[in-house]
C-alpha positions as CSV (number, residue, x, y, z in Angstrom):
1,X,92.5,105.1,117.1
2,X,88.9,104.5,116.6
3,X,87.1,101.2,116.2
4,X,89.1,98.7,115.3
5,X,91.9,99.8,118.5
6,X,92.0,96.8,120.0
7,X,92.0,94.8,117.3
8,X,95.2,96.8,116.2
9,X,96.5,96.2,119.6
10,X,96.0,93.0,119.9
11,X,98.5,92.4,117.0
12,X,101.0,94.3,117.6
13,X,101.4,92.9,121.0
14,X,101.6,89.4,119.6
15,X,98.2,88.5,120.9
16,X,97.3,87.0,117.7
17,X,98.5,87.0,113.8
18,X,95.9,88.7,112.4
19,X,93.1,91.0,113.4
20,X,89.5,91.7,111.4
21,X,89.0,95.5,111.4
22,X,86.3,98.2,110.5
23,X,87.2,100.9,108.2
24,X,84.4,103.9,108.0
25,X,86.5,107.3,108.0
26,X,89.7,105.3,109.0
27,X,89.4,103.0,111.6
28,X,91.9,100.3,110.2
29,X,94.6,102.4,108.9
30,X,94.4,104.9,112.1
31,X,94.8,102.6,115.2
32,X,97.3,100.3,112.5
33,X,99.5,103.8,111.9
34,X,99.7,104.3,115.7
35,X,100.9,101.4,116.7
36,X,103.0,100.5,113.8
37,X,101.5,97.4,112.3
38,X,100.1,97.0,108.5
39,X,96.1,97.6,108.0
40,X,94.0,97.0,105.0
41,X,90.8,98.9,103.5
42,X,89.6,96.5,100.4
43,X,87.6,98.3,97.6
44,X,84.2,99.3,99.4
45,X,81.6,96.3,99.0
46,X,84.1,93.6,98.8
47,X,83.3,91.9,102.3
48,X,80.0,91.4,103.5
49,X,79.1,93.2,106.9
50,X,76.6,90.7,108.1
51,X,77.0,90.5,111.9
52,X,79.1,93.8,112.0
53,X,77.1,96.5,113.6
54,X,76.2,99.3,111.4
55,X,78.3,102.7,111.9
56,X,77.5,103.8,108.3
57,X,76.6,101.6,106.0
58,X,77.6,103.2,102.8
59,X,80.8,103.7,104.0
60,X,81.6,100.7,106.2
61,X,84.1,98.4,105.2
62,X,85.5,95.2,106.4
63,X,89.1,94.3,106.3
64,X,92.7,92.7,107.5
65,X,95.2,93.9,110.4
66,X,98.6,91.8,110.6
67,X,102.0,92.7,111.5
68,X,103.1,93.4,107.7
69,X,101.7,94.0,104.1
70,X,102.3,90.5,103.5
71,X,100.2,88.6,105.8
72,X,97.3,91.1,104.8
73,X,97.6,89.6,101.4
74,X,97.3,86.4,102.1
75,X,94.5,87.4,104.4
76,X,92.7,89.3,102.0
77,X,92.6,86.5,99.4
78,X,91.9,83.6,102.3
79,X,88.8,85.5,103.1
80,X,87.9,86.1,98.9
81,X,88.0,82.0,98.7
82,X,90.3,82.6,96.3
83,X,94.2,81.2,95.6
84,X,96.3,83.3,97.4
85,X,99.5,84.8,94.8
86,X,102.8,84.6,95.7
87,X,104.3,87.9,96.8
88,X,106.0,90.3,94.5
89,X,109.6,91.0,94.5
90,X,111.3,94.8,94.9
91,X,111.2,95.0,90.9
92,X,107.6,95.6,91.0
93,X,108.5,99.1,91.5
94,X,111.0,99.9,88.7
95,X,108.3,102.0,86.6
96,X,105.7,102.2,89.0
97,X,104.0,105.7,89.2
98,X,103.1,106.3,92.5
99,X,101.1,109.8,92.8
100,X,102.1,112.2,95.2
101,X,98.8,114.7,96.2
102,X,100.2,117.2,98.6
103,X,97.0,119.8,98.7
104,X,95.0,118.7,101.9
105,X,97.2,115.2,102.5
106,X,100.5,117.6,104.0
107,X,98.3,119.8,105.6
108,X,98.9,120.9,109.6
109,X,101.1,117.5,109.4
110,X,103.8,117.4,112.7
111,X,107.4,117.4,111.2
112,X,108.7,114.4,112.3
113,X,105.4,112.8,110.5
114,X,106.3,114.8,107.3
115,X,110.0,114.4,107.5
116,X,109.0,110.2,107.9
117,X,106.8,110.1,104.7
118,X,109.8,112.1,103.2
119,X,111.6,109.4,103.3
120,X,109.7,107.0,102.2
121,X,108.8,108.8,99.0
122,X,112.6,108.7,98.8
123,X,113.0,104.9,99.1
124,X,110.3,104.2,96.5
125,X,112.1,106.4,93.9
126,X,115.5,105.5,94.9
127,X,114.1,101.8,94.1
128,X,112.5,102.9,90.8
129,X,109.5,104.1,90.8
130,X,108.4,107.7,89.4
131,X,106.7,110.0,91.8
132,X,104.5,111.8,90.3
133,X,103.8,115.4,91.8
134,X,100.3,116.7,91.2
135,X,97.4,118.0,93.4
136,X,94.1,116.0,93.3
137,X,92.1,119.0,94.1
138,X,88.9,117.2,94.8
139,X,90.3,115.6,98.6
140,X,88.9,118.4,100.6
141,X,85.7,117.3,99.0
142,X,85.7,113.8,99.5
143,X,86.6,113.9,103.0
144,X,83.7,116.7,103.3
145,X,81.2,114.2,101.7
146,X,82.5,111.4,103.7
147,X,82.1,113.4,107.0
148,X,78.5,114.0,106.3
149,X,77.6,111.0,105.0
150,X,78.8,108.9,108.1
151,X,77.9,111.3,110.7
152,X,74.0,111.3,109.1
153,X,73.5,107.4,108.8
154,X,75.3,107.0,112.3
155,X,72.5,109.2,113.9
156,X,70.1,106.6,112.9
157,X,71.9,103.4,112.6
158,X,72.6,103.9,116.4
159,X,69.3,105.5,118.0
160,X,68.0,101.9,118.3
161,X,70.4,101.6,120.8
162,X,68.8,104.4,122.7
163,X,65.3,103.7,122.3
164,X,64.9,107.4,121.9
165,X,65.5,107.3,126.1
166,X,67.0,110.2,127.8
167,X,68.6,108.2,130.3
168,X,70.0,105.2,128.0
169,X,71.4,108.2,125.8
170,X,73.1,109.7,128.5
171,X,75.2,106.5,129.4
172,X,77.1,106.8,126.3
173,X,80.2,108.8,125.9
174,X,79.4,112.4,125.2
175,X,81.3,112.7,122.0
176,X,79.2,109.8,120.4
177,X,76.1,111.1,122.2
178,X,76.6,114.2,119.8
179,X,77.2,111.9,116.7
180,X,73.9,110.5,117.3
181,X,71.6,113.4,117.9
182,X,73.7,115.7,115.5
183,X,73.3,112.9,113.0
184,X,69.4,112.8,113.3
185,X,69.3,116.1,112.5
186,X,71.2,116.2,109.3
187,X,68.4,117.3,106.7
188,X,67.5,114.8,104.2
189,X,67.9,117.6,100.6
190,X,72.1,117.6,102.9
191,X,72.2,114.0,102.7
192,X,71.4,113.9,99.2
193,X,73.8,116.3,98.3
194,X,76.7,114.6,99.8
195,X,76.0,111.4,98.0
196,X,75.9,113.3,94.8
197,X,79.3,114.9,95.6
198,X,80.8,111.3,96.6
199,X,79.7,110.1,93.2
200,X,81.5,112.7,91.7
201,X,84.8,112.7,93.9
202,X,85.0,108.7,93.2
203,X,85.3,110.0,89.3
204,X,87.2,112.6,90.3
205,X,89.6,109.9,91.9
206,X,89.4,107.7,88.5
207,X,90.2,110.3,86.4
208,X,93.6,111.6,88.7
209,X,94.6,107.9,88.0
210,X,94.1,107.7,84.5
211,X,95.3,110.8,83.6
212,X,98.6,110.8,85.5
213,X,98.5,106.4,84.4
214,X,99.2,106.1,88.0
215,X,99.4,103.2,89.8
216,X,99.0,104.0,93.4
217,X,98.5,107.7,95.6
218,X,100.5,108.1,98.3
219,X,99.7,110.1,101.2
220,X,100.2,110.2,105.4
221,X,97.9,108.2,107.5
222,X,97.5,110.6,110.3
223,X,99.0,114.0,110.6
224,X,100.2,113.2,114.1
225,X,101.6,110.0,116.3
226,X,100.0,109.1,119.0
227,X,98.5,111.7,121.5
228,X,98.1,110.9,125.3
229,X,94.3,109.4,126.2
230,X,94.3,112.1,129.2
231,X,95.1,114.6,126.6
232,X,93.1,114.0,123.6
233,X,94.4,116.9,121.1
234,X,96.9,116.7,118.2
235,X,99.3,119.7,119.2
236,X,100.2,121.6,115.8
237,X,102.4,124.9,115.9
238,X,99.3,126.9,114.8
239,X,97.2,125.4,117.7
240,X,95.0,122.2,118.5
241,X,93.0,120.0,116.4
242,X,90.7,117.6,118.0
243,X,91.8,114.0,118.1
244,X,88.9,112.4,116.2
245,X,88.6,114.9,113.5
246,X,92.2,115.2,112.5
247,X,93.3,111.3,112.8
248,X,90.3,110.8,110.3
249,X,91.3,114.5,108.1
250,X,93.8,112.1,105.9
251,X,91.5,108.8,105.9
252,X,88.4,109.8,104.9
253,X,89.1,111.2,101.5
254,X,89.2,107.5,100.5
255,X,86.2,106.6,102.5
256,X,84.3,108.3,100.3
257,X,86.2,107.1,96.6
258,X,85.6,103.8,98.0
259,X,88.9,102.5,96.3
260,X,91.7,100.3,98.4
261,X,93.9,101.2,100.7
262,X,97.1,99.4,102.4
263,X,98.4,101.5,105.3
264,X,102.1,100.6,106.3
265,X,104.6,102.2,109.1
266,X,106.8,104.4,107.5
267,X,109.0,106.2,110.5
268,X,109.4,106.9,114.0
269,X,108.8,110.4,115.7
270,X,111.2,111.3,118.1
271,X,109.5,109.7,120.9
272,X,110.0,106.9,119.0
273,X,106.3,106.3,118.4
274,X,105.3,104.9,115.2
275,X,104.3,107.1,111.7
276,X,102.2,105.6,109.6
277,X,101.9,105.5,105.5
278,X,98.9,104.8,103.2
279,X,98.9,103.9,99.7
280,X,95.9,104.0,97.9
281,X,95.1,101.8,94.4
282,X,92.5,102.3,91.8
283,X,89.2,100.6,92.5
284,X,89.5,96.2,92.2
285,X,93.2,96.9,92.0
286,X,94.1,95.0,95.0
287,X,97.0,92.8,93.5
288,X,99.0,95.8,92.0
289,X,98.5,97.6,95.5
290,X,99.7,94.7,97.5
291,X,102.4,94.4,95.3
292,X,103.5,98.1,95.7
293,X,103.1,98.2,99.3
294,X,105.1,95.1,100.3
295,X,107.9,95.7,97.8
296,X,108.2,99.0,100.1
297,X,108.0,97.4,103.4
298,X,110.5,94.8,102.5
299,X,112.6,97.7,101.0
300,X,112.4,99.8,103.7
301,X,112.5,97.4,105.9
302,X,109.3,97.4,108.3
303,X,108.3,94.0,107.7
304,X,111.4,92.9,110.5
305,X,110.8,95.7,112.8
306,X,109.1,94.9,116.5
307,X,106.4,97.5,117.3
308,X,108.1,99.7,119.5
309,X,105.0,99.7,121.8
310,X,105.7,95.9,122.5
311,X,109.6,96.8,122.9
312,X,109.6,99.7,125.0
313,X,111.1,101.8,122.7
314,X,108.4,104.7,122.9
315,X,109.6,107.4,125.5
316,X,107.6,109.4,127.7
317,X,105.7,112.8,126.3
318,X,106.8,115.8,128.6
């Protein structure tokens, strides 16, 4: 699930309460979506990185894994200094406009992921909020510019590492060995260009909120559940997608906006492994997200449920 695995691991196996992830393209909400715990991705900038090693430093971003929404929030606001609020009740949703994207977020999604986040868009409406229905046509976009922009500065924030050696290089896995050297070769005019086109899909983002007065954009985490680490493809009816690009193809998007992000479980696929939900709130709009997100995980009930990795409810592919 990308970086911050274990540290998604280690709290859903009751190792500890809470977890300090790394979210670049993902890596808080995707290893928290598979193994059906609650991650956070605070506004980009809000946590220092000093003594995290640099992936991509426009992008990286430091935040919370715990078991539910709730303990994130009073994570979040230990590690601010600040006073922590009290949790909001269901009511918070009763005229709550939650934004519903479905160009690029539902595409080449499995069905039992689909038919999960179909319910949950069910449970917030059923509990009051509007669900608002309109495309946010810049996502393709931001995900593009996100791509770039990570996969340029990883090519040189990691090359240290290597000491430009052959032999050094060559003891790293191969998929990160072609991060590196593809990164490096990323022209500079490229890199440019990509910044310029994340400046204009974090407006882009700003602009679907205020003009649809929404309050939070929901979307799926991942378009898949788990795959087998032997088997590292996400299996689609139209053919294979490769494991790191598509867990990130959903993620990224608000990588690149740089706003918040709570990611929650939201189902079960029918191996009983766990489908993951992200809700996304405007820039500095923490609170109100927090807010939204717990009132559905108490709703839907999540914050009770046992990872099903830790119970033995997940059943064997094949």
């Amino acid at each position: 699930g990308g970086s911050s695995g274990g540290s998604a691991v280690a709290v859903a196996v009751g190792a500890g309460l809470l977890a300090i992830g790394s979210d670049t393209g993902g890596s808080i909400r995707i290893p928290a979506s598979l193994v059906g715990v609650a991650g956070f991705k605070p506004s980009f900038g809000t946590f220092a990185v000093d003594g995290v090693h640099p992936l991509s430093p426009s992008l990286d971003t430091l935040g919370p894994l715990a078991r539910t929404v709730d303990d994130n929030r009073i994570a979040y606001y230990t590690l601010l200094g600040s006073d922590v609020p009290p949790a909001a009740d269901e009511s918070v949703l009763a005229g709550a406009r939650i934004g519903v994207p479905r160009d690029h977020f539902w595409d080449r999604l499995q069905p039992d992921v689909a038919a999960a986040v179909e319910r949950a868009i069910e449970t917030l409406a059923t509990a009051g909020a509007t669900i608002v229905e309109q495309p946010w046509p810049a996502a393709a976009e931001a995900r593009a510019a996100g791509y770039l922009i990570n996969r340029a500065e990883t090519g040189f924030s990691l090359w240290p590492q290597t000491r430009g050696d052959a032999a050094r290089l060559a003891l790293l896995n191969p998929d990160l060995q072609t991060r590196i050297l593809g990164g490096r070769l990323v022209p500079a005019a490229l890199y440019q260009q990509a910044f310029a086109h994340r400046l204009r899909v974090r407006d882009a983002m700003a602009r679907y909120a205020h003009d649809h007065r929404l309050d939070a954009v929901l979307a799926p985490a991942l378009p898949a559940t788990a795959v087998l680490s032997a088997d590292p493809r996400i299996m689609h009816e139209d053919g294979d997608e490769a494991v790191g690009t598509g867990y990130t193809r959903l993620t990224m998007p608000f990588n690149a906006t740089g706003q918040p992000v709570a990611a929650t479980p939201c189902g079960l696929d029918r191996l009983g492994l766990p489908v993951g939900l992200q809700l996304a709130g405007r820039p500095g709009g923490e609170a109100r997200l927090f807010a939204i997100a717990e009132a559905y995980e108490r709703i839907a009930g999540w914050a009770e449920r046992i990872p099903p990795v830790v119970t033995g409810g997940v059943r064997q592919h094949g």
